[in-house]
C-alpha positions in Angstrom: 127.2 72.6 69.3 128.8 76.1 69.3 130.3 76.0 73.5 128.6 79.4 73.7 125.6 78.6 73.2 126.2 75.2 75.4 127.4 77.7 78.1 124.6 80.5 77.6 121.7 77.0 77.6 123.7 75.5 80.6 123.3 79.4 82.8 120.2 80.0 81.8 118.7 76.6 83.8 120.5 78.3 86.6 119.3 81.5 86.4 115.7 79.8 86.4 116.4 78.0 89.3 117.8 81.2 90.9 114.9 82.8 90.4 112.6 79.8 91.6 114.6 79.7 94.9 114.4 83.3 95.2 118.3 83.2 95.5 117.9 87.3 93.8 122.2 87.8 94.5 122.8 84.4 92.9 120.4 85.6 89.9 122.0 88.6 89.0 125.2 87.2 88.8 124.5 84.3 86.7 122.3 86.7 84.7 124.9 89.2 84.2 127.0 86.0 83.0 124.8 85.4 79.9 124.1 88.9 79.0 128.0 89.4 79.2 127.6 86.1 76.3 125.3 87.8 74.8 124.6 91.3 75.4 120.8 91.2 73.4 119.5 88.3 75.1 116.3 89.7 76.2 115.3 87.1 78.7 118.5 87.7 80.6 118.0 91.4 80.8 114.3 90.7 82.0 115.7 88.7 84.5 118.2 91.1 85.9 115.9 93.4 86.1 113.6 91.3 88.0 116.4 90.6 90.4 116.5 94.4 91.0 113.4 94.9 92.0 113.1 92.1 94.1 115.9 93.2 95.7 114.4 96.7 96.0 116.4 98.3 93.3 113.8 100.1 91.0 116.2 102.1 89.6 118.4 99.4 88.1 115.5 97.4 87.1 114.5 100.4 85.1 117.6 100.1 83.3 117.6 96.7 82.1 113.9 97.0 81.5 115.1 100.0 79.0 117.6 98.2 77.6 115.2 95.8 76.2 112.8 98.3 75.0 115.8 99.2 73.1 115.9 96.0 71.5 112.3 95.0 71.3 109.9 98.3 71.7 106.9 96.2 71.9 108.1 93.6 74.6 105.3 93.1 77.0 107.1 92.4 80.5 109.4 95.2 80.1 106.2 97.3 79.1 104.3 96.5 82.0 107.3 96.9 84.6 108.5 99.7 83.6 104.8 101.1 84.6 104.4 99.3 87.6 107.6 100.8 88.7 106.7 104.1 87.7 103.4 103.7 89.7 105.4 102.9 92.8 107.4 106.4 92.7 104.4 108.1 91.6 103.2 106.8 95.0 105.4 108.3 97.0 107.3 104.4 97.2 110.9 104.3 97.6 110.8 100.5 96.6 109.2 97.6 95.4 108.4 94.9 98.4 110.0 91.4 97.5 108.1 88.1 97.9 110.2 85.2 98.9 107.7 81.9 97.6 109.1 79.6 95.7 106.9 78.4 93.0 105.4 74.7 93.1 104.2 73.7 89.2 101.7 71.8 91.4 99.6 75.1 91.4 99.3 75.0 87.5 97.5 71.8 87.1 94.1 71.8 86.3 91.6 69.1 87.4 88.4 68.6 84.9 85.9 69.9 87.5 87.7 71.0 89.9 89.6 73.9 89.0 89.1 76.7 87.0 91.0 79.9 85.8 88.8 83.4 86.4 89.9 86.9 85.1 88.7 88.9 88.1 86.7 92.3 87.7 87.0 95.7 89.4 90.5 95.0 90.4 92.6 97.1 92.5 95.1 100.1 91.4 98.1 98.7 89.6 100.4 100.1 92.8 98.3 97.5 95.0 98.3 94.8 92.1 101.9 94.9 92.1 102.7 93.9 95.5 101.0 90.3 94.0 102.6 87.6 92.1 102.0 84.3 90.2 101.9 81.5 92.5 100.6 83.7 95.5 97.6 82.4 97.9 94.8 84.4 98.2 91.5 84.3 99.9 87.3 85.1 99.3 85.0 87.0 101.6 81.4 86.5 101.1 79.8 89.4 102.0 76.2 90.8 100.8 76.4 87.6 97.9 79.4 88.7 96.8 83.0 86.8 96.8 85.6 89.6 97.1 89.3 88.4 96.3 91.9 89.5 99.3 95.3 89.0 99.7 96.7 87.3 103.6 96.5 90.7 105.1 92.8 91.4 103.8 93.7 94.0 101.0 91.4 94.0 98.5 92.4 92.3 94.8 89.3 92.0 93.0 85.6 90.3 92.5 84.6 87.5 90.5 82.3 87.6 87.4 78.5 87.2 88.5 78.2 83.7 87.0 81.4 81.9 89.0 80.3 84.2 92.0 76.5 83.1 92.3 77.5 79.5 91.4 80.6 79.4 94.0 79.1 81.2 96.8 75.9 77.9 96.7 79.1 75.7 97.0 80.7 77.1 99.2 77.7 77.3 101.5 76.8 74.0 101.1 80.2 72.8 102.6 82.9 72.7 99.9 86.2 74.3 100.6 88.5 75.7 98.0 91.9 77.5 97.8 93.0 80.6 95.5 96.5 81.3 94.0 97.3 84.3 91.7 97.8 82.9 88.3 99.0 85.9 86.2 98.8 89.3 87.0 99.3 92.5 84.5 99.0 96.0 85.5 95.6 96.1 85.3 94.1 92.4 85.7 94.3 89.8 87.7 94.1 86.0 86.7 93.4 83.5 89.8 92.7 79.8 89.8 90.5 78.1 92.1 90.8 74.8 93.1 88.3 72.5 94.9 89.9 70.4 97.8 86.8 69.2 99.7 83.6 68.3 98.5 80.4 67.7 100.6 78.6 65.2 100.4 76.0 67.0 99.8 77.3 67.4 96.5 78.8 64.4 95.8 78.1 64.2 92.0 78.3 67.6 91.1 81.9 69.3 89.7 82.5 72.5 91.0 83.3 73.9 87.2 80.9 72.4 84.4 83.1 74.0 81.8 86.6 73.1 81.8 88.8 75.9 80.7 90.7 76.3 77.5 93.9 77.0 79.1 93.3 73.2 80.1 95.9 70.9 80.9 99.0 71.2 82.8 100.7 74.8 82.8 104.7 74.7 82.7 106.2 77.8 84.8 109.4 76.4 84.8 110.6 77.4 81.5 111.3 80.9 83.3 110.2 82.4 85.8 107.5 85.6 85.2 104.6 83.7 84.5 102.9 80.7 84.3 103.8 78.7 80.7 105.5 81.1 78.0 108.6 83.4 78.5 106.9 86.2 79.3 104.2 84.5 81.7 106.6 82.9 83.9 108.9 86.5 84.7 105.5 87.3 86.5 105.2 84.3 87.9 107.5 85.8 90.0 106.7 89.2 90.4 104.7 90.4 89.3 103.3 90.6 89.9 101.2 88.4 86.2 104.9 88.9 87.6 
């Protein structure tokens, strides 16, 4: 094995793990390691970017998000940061807040029945999106037979799709209890999964989810860190923002 790619494999674990621990200092300078390697690799200048804007550096996030619209024009994270970060200064926002949770692959797995993955509708303004991120615990409100998505200070995310809604809000009712985490956010959607941690016994035999999704089966976020399975997913993860 060529020892730069041996060195460039053996930095990029730790700039995952970096990222993971949100250890943002540590991640820009093992970042700025491989892209010194290898001065194209686009998932180390996603990453140093991200690190700036976790660390409340738009500006140089911008930069490295450029640089890899330079070198791929279609590449989706840079895409959608570099208008989440414009939507922030168009606000009147000097920064981008951080988020300091560290992301537990627990989240990702999905239970036949018990979990299931909902795009929701009528979600916020990309400014208020982006203060979410992958891996982030949300709540529902049941108001008027409606289950509104809110973040831990009650800012509004989103609704669910009239079918989940109608169905989760007899569950949840009846006695079940769930819990919510972001699962991928883009600058104008918003992916959560639901999860079922108490059932009553009132019903016992019934699944919370009769159809069990297609994005089935356990999702990896630790192959990098924006999302929740593929490159670009895992960088939200963190974000995002999703992310």
């Amino acid at each position: 094995m060529d020892p730069t790619t041996s060195d460039t494999s053996s930095l990029y674990q730790q700039a995952i793990d970096a990222a993971l621990d949100s250890k943002w200092e540590e991640a820009l300078a093992i970042n700025k390691q491989i892209i010194k390697l290898d001065p194209q690799n686009i998932d180390a200048l996603n990453r140093q970017a991200k690190a700036y804007m976790e660390l409340g550096k738009p500006n140089l996030a911008k930069k490295y998000y450029s640089e890899v619209l330079k070198i791929d024009p279609y590449n989706p994270i840079a895409q959608k940061n570099l208008k989440i970060i414009k939507s922030f200064k168009a606000n009147g926002q000097p920064t981008i807040p951080c988020n300091q949770s560290r992301l537990s692959p627990s989240l990702f797995l999905q239970e036949p029945g018990k979990t299931k993955i909902v795009n929701l509708l009528k979600v916020a303004e990309p400014q208020k999106l982006s203060h979410a991120f992958c891996g982030m615990k949300v709540e529902m409100t049941v108001k008027n037979r409606k289950i509104t998505i809110v973040d831990a200070n009650g800012n509004y995310l989103g609704v669910l799709p009239d079918d989940v809604n109608h169905h989760l809000i007899r569950l949840f009712k009846g006695g079940n209890k769930y819990e919510l985490f972001v699962k991928s956010v883009r600058v104008n959607s918003l992916a959560i999964i639901i999860k079922e941690v108490f059932r009553s016994k009132k019903f016992k035999n019934q699944p919370s989810f009769l159809e069990y999704s297609k994005d089935s089966g356990t999702t990896n976020i630790l192959t990098s860190y924006d999302g929740s399975g593929s490159e670009e997913e895992t960088d939200e993860a963190e974000e995002e923002q999703e992310v």
